[in-house]
Backbone as CSV, one residue per row, in Angstrom:
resi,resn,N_x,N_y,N_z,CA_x,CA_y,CA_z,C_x,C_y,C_z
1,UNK,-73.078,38.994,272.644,-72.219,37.874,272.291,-73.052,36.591,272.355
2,UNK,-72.917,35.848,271.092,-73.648,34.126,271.133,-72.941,33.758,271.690
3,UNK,-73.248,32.838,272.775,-72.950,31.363,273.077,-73.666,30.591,273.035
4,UNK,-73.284,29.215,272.369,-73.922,28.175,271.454,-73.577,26.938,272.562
5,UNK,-74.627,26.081,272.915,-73.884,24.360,273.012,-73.624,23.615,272.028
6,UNK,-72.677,23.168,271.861,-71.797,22.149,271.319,-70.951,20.813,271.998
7,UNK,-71.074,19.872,270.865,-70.307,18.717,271.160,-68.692,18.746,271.599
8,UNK,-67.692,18.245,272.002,-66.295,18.089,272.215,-66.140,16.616,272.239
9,UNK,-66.052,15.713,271.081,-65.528,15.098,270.617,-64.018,14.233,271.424
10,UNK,-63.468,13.811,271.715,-62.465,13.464,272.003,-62.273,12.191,271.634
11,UNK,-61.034,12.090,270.870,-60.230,10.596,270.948,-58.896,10.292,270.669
12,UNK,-58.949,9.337,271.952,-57.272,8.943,272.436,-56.982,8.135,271.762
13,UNK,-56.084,7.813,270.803,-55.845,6.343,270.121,-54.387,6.237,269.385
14,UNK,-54.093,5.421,268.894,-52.998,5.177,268.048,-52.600,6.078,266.865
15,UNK,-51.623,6.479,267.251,-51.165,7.622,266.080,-50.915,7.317,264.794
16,UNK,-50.699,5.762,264.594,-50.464,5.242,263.062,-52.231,5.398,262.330
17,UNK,-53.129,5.498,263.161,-54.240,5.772,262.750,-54.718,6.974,261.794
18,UNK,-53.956,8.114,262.470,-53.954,9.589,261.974,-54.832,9.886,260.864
19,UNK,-54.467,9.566,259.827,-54.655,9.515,258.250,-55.836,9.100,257.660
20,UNK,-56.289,8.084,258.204,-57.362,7.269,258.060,-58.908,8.227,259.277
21,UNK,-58.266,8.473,260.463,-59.643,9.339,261.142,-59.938,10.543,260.879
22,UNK,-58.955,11.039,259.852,-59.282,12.657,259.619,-60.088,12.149,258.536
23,UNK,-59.648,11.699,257.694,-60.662,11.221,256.389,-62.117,10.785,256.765
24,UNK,-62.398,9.937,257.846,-63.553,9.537,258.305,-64.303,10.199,258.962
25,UNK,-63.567,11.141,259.790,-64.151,12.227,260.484,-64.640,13.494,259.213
26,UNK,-63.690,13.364,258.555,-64.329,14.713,257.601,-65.664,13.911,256.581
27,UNK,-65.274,12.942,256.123,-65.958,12.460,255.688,-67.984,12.618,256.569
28,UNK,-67.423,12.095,257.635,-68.600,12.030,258.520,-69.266,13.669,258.897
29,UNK,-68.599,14.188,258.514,-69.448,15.793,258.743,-68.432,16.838,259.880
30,UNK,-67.271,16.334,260.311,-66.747,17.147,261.108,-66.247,18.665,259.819
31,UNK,-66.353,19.652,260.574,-65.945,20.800,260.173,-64.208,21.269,260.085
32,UNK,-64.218,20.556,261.219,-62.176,20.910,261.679,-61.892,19.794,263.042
33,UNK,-60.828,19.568,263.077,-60.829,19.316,264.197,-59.318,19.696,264.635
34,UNK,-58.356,19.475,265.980,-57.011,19.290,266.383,-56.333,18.493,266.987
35,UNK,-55.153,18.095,266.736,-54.532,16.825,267.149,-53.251,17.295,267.568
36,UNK,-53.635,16.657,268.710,-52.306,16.623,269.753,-51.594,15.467,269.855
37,UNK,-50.514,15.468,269.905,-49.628,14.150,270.807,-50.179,13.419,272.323
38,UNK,-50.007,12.123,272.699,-50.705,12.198,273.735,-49.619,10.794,274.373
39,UNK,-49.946,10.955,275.899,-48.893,9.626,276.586,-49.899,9.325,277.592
40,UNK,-49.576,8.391,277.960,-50.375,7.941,279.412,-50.002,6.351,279.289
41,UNK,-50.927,5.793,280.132,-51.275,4.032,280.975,-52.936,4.318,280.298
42,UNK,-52.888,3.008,279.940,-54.565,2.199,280.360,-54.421,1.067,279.887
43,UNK,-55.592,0.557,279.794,-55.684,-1.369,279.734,-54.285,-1.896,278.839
44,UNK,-54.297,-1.426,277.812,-53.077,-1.942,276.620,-51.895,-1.447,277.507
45,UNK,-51.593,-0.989,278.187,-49.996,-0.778,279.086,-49.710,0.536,278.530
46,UNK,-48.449,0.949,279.076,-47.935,2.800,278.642,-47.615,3.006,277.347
47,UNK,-48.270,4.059,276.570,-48.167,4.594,275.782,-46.895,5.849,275.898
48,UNK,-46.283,5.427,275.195,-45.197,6.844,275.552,-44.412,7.863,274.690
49,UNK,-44.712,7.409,274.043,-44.634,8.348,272.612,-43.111,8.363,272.335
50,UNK,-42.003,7.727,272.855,-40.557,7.609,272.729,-40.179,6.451,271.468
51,UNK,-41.124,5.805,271.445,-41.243,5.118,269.869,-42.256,4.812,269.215
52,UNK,-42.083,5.094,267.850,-42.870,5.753,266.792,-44.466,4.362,267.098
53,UNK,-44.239,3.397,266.877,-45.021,2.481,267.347,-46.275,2.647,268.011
54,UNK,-45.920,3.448,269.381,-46.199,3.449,270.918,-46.482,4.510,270.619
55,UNK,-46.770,5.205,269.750,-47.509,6.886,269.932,-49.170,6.912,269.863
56,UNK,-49.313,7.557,270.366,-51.018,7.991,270.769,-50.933,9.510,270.326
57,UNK,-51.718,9.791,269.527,-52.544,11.007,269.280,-53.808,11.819,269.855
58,UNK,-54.260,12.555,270.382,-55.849,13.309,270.885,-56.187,13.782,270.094
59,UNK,-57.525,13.037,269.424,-57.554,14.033,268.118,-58.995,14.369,269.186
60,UNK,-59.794,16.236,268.665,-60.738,16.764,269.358,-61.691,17.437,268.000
61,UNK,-63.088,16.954,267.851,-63.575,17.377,267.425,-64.767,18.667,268.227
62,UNK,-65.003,19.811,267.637,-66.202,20.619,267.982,-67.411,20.931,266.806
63,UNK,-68.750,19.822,267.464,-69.612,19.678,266.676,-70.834,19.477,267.222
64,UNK,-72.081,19.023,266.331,-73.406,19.471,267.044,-73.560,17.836,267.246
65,UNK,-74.461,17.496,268.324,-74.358,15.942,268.749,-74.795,15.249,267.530
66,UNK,-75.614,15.641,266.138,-75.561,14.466,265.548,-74.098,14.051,264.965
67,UNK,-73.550,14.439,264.449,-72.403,14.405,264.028,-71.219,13.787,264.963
68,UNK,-71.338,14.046,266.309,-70.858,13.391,266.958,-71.121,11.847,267.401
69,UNK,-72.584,12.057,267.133,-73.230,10.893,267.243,-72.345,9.861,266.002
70,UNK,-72.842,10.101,264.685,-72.215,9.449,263.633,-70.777,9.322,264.078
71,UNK,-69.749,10.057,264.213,-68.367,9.740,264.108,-68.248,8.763,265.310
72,UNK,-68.838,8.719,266.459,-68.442,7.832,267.509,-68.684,6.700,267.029
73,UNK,-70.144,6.081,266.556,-70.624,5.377,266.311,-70.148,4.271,265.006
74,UNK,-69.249,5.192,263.672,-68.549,4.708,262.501,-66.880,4.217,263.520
75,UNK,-66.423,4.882,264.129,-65.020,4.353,264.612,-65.007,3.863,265.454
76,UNK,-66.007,3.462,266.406,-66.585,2.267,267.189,-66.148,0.906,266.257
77,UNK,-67.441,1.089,265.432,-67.750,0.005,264.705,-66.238,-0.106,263.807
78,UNK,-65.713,0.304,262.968,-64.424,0.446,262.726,-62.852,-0.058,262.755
79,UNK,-62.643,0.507,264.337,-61.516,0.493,265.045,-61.154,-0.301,266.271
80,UNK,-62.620,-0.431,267.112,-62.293,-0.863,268.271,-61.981,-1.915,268.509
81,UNK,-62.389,-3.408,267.501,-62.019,-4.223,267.888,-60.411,-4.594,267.640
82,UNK,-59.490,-3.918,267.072,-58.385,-3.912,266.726,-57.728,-3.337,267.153
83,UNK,-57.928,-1.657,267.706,-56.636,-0.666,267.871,-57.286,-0.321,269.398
84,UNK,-56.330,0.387,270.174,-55.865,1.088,271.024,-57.292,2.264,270.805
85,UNK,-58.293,2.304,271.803,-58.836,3.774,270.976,-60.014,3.859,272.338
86,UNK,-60.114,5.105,272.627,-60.956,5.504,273.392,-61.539,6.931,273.264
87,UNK,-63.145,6.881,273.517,-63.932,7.679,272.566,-64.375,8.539,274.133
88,UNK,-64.272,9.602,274.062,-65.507,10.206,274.924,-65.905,11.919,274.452
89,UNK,-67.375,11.890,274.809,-68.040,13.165,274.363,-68.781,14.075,275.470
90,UNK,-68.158,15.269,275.606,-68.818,16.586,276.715,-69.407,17.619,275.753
91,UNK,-70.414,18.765,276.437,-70.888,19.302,276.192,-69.829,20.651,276.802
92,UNK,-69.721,21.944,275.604,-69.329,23.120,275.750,-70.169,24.096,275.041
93,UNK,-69.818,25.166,275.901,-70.520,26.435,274.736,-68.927,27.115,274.724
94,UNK,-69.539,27.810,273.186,-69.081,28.271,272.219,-69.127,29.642,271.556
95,UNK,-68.567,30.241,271.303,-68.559,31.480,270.287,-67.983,31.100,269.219
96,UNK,-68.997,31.813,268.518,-69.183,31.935,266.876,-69.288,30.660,266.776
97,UNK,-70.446,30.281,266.621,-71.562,28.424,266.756,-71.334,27.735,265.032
98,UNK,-71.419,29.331,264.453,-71.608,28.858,262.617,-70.630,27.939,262.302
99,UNK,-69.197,28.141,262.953,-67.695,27.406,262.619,-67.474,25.686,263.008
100,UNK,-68.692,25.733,263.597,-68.823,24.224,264.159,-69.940,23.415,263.895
């Protein structure tokens, strides 16, 4: 059995965003990614997903660090000075490496 290292992608941000980071992300070389609903507190106050507004999404990419590199780096530059958005990237291994 392969196991591969790979990137894990993560970002917490505004759900009216949706539409616009899958495009940029695919655009940018992601393969797939999944998006969850998401709630919490941080600097901007509670996110709670009880109105449409106030929703936060997790979107998770699995990819090789350049690519991660690029997508952090385009929705940095992008998004941050305007929206709700927080970026962070871990290392996982993987089966079946080709899909990512």
């Amino acid at each position: 059995m392969e196991m591969t290292t790979r990137k894990l992608l993560t970002i917490v941000t505004e759900a009216a965003l949706e539409d616009m980071l899958v495009r940029d992300i695919e655009n940018l070389g992601a393969r797939g990614y999944t998006i969850t609903d998401a709630r919490g507190k941080g600097s901007r106050g509670m996110r709670d997903a009880t109105w449409a507004p106030h929703a936060n999404i997790r979107l998770e990419v699995l990819c090789d660090a350049d690519t991660a590199h690029a997508i952090c780096t385009a929705l940095r530059e992008r998004y941050y000075d305007n929206y709700s958005m927080v970026m962070y990237v871990g290392e996982v291994v993987v089966l079946r490496p080709e899909k990512f």
